[in-house]
N, C-alpha and C positions, 0 to 999 in steps of 0.2 A: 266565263260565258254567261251571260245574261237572258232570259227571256220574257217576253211579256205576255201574258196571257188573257184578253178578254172575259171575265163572268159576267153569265149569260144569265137571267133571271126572267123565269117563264112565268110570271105574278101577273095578278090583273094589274088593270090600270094605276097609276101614280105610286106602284112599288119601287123601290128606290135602288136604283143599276149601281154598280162598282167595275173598278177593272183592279188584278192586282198588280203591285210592284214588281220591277224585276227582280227575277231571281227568286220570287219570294214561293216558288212551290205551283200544289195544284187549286185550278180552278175549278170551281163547279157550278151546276145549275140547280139552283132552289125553286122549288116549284110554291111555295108562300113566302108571305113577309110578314114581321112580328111584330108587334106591338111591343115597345120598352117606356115600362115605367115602373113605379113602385109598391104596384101592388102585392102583398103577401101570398095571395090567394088563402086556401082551407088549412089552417095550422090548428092541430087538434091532437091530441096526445096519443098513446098505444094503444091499439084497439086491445080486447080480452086476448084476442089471436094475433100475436105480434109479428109473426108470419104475412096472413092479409092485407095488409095495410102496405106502408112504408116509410122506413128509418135514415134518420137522417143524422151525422155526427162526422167524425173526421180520424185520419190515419194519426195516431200516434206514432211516429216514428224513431228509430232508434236500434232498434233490435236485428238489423241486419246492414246495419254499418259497416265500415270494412270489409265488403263481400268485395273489393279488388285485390286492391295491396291496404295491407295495413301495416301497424308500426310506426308511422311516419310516411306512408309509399312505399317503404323499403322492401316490405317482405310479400310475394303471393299469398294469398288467404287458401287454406285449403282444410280436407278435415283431420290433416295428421298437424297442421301450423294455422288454428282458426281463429290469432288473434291474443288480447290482453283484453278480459271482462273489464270494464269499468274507462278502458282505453281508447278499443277498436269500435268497440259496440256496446252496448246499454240499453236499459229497461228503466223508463220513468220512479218504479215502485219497484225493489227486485227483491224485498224479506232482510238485504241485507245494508249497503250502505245506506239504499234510499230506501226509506221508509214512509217518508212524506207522502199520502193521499191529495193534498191542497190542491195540487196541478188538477187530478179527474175529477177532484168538487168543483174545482171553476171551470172546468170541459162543461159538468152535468147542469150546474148553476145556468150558464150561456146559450144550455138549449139542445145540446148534445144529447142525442138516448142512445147511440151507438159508437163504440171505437173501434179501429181496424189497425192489429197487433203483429206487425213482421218479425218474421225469424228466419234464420239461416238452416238447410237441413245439416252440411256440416256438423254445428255446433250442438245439433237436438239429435242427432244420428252418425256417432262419429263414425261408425261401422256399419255398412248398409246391412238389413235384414237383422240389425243386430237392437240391441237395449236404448231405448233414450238414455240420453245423456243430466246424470242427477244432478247436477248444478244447474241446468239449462231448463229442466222441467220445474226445478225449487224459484227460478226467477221469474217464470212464466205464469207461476200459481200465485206468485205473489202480485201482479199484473191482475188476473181474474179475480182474486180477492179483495182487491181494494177497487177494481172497476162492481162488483157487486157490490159494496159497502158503500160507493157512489151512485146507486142506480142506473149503471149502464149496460148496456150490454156489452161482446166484445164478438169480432170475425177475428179468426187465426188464419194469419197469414202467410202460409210457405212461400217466398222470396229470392227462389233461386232460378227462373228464367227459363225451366227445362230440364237444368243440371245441374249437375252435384261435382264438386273437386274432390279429387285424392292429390297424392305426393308427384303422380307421374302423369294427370291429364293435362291437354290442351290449354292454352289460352289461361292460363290461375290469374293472371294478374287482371283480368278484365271482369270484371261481375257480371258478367254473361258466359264466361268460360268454363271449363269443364266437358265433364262427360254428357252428352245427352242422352234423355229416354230415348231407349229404342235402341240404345248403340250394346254391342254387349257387353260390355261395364256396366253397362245402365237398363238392367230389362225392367218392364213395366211390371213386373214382380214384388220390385224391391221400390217403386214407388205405393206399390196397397199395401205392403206388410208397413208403410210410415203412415198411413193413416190409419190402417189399422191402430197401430202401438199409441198416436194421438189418442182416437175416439177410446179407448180405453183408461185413457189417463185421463182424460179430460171431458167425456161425452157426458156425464151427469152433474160435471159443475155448473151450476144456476146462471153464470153470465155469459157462458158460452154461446152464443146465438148462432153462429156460420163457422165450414171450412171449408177456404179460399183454396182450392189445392193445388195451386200455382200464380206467381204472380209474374203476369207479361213471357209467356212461354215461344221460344224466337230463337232464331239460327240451331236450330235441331236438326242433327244431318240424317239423310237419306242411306238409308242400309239397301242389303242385295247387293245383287250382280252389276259392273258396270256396264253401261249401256257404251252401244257404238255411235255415234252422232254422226249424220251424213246429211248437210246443209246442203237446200234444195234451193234458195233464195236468199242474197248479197240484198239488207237492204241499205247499208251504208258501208264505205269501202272505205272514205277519206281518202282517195288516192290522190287527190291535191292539198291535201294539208301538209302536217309536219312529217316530210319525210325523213328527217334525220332518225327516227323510231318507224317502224313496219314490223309487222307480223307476218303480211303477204309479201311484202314490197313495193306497193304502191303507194302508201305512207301511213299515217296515222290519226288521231285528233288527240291532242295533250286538251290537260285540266290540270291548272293549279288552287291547290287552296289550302285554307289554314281551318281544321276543324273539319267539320260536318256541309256537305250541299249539295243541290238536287237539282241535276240537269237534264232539262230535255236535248232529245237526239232527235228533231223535226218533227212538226206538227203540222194540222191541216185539215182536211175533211175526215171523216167515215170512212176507214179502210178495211180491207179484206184480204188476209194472208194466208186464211186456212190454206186454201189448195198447197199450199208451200210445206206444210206438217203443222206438228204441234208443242214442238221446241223451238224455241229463240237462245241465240249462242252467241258468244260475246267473248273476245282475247281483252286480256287486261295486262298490263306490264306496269309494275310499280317500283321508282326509281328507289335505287341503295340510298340508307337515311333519310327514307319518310318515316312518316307518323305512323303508327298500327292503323291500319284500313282495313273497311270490309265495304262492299259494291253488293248493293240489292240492282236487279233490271226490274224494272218496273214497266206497266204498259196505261196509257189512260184511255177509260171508257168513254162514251158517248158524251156523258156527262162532264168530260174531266174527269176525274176522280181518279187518282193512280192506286193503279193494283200492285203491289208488291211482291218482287221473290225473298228468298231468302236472303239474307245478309251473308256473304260470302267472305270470310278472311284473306288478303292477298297479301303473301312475303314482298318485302321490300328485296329482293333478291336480284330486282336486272331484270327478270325472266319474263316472257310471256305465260301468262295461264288462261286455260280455257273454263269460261263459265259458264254455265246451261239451266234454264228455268223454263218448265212445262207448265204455262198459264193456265188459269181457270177453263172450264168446257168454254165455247162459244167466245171467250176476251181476241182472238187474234182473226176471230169474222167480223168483228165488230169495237174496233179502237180508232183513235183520234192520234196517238203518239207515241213513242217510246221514249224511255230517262232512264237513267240511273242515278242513286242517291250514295253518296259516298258520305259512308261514316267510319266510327272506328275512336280514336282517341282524338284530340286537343294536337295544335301542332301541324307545322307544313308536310302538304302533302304534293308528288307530281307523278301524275298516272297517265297511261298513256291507253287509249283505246284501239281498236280495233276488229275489224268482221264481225258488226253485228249481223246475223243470219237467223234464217229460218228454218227448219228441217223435221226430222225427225230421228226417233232412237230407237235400234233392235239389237236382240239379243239379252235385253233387260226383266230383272225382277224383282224392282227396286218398291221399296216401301219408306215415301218421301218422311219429312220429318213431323209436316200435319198430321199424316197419318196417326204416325207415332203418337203424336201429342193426342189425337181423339181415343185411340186405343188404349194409351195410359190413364187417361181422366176417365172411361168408363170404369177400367180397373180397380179406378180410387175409388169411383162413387158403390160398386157394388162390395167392395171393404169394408167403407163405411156405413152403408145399413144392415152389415152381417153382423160387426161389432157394435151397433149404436143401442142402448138399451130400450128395450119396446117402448112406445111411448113417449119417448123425449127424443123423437129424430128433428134433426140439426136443418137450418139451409146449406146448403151446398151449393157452394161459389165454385162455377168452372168459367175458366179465362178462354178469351178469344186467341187465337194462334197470330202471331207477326203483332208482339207486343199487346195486342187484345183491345189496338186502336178502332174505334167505335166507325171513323172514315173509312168505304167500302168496307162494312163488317160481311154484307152477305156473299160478296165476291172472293172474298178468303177465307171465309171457314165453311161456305157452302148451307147445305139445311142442317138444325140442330143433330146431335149426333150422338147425346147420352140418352142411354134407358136407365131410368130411376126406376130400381124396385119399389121405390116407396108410393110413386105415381100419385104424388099432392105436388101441385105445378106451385105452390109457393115455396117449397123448399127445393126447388130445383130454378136455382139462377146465375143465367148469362150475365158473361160480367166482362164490362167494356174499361177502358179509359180512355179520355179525351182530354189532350191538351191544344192552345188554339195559338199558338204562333205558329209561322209559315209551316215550318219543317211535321208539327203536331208532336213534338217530342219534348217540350216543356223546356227548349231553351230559346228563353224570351228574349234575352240582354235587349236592346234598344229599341226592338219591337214594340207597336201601337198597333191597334184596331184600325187607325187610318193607314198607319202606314204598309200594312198589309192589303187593305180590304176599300182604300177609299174612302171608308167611313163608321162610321160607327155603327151606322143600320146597316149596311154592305156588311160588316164583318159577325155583328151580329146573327144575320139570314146566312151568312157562309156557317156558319158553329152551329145553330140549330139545323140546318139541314144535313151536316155529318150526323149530329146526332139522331136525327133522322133516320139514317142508313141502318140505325139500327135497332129503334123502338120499330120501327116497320116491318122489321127482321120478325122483332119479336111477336107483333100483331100476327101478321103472317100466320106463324107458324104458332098462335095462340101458347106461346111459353112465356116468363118474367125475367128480369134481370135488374140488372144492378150497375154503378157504375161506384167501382171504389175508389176511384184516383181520374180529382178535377181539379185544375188548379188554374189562376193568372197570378200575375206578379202585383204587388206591392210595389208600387213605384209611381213617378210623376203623373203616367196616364189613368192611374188609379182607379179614376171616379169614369174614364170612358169604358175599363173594364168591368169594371161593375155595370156597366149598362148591361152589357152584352151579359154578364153574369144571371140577371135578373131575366132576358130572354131566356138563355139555357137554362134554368132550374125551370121558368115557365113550363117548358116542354118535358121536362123530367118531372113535375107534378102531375100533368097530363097523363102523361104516360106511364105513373105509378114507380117511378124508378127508385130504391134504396140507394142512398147516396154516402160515401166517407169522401171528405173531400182533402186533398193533399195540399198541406199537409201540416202538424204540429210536431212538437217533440221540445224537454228539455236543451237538449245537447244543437238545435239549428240555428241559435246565433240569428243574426238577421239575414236569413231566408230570404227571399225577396217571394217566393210563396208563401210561407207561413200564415197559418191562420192565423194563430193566435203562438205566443212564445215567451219563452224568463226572461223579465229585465234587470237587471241589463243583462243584454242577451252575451252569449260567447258559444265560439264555436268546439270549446274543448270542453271536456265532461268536469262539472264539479256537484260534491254528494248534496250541497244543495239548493241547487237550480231545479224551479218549480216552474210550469207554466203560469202565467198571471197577467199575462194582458192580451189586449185582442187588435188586430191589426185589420186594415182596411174592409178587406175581402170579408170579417166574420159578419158586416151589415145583411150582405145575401143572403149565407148562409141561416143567420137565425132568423131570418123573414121566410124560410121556406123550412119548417121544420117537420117533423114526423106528423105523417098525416092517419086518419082512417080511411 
């Protein structure tokens, strides 16, 4: 299914219209348009208060490799099976095979003052509530040590989405699978005694700057009671499409596809469903030998702009299953459309829809997975300034919920939601990321700025206005943030992306934003993101591959470095 969707651009006069391709996602309405060119803007070094200001460097990556299958693919990653050091996953610098600092001198050399350092809890916590793990903390140190001795700083990056795998959870083979917070496998107990057990180990080493205490926190299930759903309003029936599949018996709508995409289920004007309730419900039936799937519903605001539910798992089983997502206050008085995005693994897929509805749920005392994720990030945050030594308190990176995409940030995570004991608003940062092909999920493959967006200024004014969604967030409600993970590809349109690049850091200097931009690492071979990476590049670990050259994308970045 294809569809087209007009952007609308509410700019003064001779702002430059776009419409996008089909298929290609959502549209939205930008209310300015940007100026692209090459100016630097204010590039000035660390203030005294390195807090203050903002840092600017990129995600060394590496350290939480193999969070699917590893081995080859063959085996689930979990914390009783987390892999082969030097195999699954690696550390640029680790005390032991690699020793080489070269790579973070040409990081700091190129303009880098900060690097953002992923790990797996597994492998740092094979035992929840239990001991770091002393091979996992001797690699980690060796990292801060040689990023100190290169004048950098570092953010620590916990890199598990939500959840933690043992031998007997969900989903191991997916690096989003596992137990989530909230579930009782996973109480938010046993997420502050891990940051606890960190800022202890590591709160007073000198390159320590941030901790991240979650990275892209997403498909977190919903605990309590289950609710009863009693659908008040049919707003799609398909009772003239594929009838060969029903749920009710008036028929269905099949989709097929290979991978990940995002379809609308009709669009139009400004509609109004509340009177209907406040749940939208949805059967999905997914044929025996598909691909691993999961279905978010999604709704789009006035704007465009689609609001997402959670990402839902469905068996390839034959069956019908019932899906249910209770949108934001006010989104189902006030929307333009309904979609769902079908993700999941690589690989054909053939689903079959039906009875999307409207209604509502009783008998319920359910505590969604948001929730969860705010109530466990407070729990981190007041761990870590119980443990943090007086005096050298850290920033604290809390992610956005539904991946911590920056597009509608305030319609999904709602108003900010930590109390920092420490109450200095620089060390307390929201933290987004933004990728800009259609899907925002960072897979680019043949994507272009025109071919998305019309143009190069169209696509431009579309990516600064997501990013929008969320320095506005932050104005708002006079808090800071961060964006750790920014990335375009390396490839033939190269130099259009970069335009659009030189927009978005515009508005991320404006608006004070600390930036790691995704991504570098030894071990990524030719990346088609990579900043910078060893040549010759390869995509298997050897002890000694260095970072040492820099690739398209690093132009922006060092034109826009840490500012005062």
């Amino acid at each position: 299914m294809a569809l087209v969707l007009a952007l609308v651009l509410m700019a003064p006069a001779g702002a430059l219209a776009a419409t996008n391709a089909p298929g290609r996602g959502t549209t939205m309405v930008v209310e300015a348009t940007f100026t692209i060119n090459n100016q630097t803007g204010d590039v000035g070094g660390i203030t005294p208060d390195e807090y203050a200001g903002y840092l600017r460097g990129v995600a060394v990556a590496g350290g939480s490799f193999g969070d699917g299958k590893h081995s080859g693919g063959t085996r689930p990653m979990s914390n009783a099976d987390p892999g082969i050091y030097g195999s699954d996953w690696f550390y640029d610098v680790d005390g032991q095979d690699r020793t080489d600092q070269s790579g973070l001198a040409y990081l700091a050399a190129r303009g880098s003052d900060v690097i953002r350092i992923d790990f797996r809890w597994e492998r740092l916590q094979p035992s929840l509530n239990g001991p770091l793990a002393a091979a996992e903390v001797s690699r980690i140190t060796a990292m801060l040590d040689a990023a100190r001795e290169q004048g950098l700083k570092v953010i620590l990056d916990l890199h598990n989405y939500g959840h933690y795998k043992t031998a007997d959870s969900p989903n191991n083979g997916s690096a989003q699978g596992g137990w989530s917070l909230g579930q009782p496998q996973l109480p938010h107990a046993a997420f502050a005694d891990l940051w606890r057990r960190i800022v202890e180990q590591w709160g007073s080493h000198p390159a320590t700057w941030g901790w991240e205490l979650m990275n892209e926190p997403v498909n977190m299930a919903d605990t309590g009671e289950a609710a009863t759903y009693t659908p008040a309003t049919t707003v799609f029936g398909w009772n003239n499409a594929d009838t060969r599949q029903s749920h009710s018996g008036g028929g269905s709508k099949r989709l097929r596809l290979s991978g990940s995409g995002w379809f609308s289920l009709g669009t139009g004007g400004v509609r109004d469903h509340s009177s209907s309730g406040n749940v939208v419900g949805l059967w999905v039936r997914l044929a025996p030998g598909s691909a691993r799937t999961t279905v978010s519903l999604q709704l789009q605001d006035p704007e465009w702009r689609s609001i997402a539910g959670p990402h839902e798992s469905v068996p390839a089983d034959g069956a019908w299953h019932f899906l249910s997502w209770a949108p934001p206050a006010g989104l189902l008085r006030d929307h333009r459309a309904f979609a769902v995005y079908i993700g999941g693994s690589g690989g054909s897929k053939t689903l079959w829809l039906d009875d999307l509805t409207i209604g509502s749920t009783t008998g319920a005392s359910r505590t969604s997975g948001r929730e969860h994720w705010q109530g466990a990030s407070q729990a981190a945050v007041e761990a870590i300034r119980r443990a943090e030594p007086a005096g050298n308190e850290k920033a604290i990176l809390v992610g956005g919920y539904e991946w911590s995409k920056v597009a509608g940030w305030a319609k999904t995570n709602g108003d900010p939601w930590i109390n920092d004991p420490l109450g200095d608003p620089d060390r307390l940062l929201y933290t987004g990321h933004h990728y800009w092909d259609s899907g925002g999920d960072s897979a680019y493959g043949n994507e272009t700025p025109i071919s998305i967006s019309g143009s190069v200024e169209a696509h431009a004014n579309r990516v600064v206005g997501q990013l929008r969604d969320f320095t506005s967030w932050l104005s708002t409600h006079q808090v800071r943030g961060t964006i750790t993970e920014v990335g375009w590809p390396d490839n033939a349109a190269a130099d259009d992306w970069n335009r659009v690049a030189e927009a978005w850091f515009d508005e991320a200097d404006a608006a004070r934003l600390h930036v790691t931009q995704w991504a570098t690492g030894a071990a990524w071979g030719n990346y088609e993101l990579s900043v910078y990476e060893a040549e010759p590049g390869s995509w298997s670990w050897h002890a000694g591959d260095v970072i040492n050259s820099a690739n398209t994308q690093a132009a922006v970045l060092e034109a826009h470095r840490s500012a005062r």
